[in-house]
C-alpha positions, 0 to 999 in steps of 0.5 A: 770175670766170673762172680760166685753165687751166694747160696739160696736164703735159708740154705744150711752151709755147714761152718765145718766138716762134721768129722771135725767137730765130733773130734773136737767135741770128744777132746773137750770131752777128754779134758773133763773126763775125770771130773766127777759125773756133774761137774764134767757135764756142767765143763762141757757145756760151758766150754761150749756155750763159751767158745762154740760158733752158736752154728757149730753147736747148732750142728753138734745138737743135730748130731745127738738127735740123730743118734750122736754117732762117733760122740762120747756118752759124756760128751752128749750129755753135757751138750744136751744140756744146752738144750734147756737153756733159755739165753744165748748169752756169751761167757762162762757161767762157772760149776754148778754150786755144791 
């Protein structure tokens, strides 16, 4: 019987192809697309932080600071607000209030 070896502690396995999430992340992106330039920024996000794998959005952040190649600009703005949060906690945490 042949055992598989788990990787190495502190070894990255991606959860998916990279390809795959910048496709996903560009139809989160169309979805919002004719929302006003905040509010589309603000749905992004909280799509993200909502329904993301924390390691899928981990992968998506290293992706915009290399460059966010294959990424919409308003794809990358909205996931660059992830960036300056301070919790992890789950849920959805609605537009910001006009």
């Amino acid at each position: 019987m042949r055992m598989t070896q788990s990787p190495s502690p502190g070894v990255d396995i991606p959860v998916m192809a990279l390809d795959r999430i910048v496709l996903m992340a560009n139809q989160i992106g169309d979805f919002f697309a004719p929302y006003p330039p905040e509010r589309r920024a603000e749905g992004i996000r909280n799509h993200l932080r909502t329904y993301w794998d924390p390691r899928m959005r981990a992968e998506l952040i290293a992706l915009i600071e290399t460059g966010g190649a294959g990424l919409a600009p308003h794809v990358m703005e909205g996931a660059k607000l992830l960036l300056n949060e301070t919790h992890s906690k789950p849920g959805y945490y609605g537009p910001p209030k006009a």
